[in-house]
C-alpha positions in Angstrom: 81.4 112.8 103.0 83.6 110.3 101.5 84.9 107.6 104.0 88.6 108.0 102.9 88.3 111.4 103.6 86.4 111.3 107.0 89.4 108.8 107.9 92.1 111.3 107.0 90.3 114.4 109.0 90.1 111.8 112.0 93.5 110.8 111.9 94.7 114.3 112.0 92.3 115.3 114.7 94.0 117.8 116.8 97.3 118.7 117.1 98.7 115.9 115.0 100.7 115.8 111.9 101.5 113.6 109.4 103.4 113.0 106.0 101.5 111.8 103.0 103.1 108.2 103.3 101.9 107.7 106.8 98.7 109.1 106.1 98.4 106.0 103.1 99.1 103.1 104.9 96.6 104.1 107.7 93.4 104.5 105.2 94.8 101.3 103.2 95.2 103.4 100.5 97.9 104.1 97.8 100.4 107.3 98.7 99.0 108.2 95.3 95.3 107.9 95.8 95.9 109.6 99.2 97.7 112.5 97.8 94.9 113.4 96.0 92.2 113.4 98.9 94.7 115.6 100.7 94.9 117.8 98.1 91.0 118.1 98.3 90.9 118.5 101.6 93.1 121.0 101.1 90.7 123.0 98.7 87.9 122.5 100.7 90.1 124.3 103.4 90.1 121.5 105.9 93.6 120.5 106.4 96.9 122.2 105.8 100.2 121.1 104.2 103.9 121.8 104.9 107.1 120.5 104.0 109.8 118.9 106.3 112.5 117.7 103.9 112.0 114.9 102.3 108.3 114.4 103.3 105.2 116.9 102.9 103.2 117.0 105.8 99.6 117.3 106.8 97.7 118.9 109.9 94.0 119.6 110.0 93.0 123.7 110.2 92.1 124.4 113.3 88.9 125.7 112.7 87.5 122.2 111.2 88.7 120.1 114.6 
């Protein structure tokens, strides 16, 4: 698996949550960049996305913990 992406699923492991922003500046990535492993992620039905005006959030599906 692609290291950014292992990094995201790790820092979402468990019950936490996170908004897209956050989520960048932890992998030393670009909000951009990031947005777009989410949004794999996201296809590949490991995480999950919601929004909490003004931010978009992300939580990792259960059933990939």
């Amino acid at each position: 698996m692609d290291e950014k992406k292992e990094m995201i699923l790790q820092l979402l492991y468990g019950e936490r949550e996170m908004f897209t922003l956050e989520i960048a500046q932890s992998v030393g990535a670009s909000a951009a960049t990031t947005a777009k492993y989410l949004e794999v992620l996201k296809a590949e039905g490991k995480v999950t996305s919601f929004k909490r005006l003004p931010y978009v959030y992300w939580k990792r599906k259960a059933c990939h913990e």
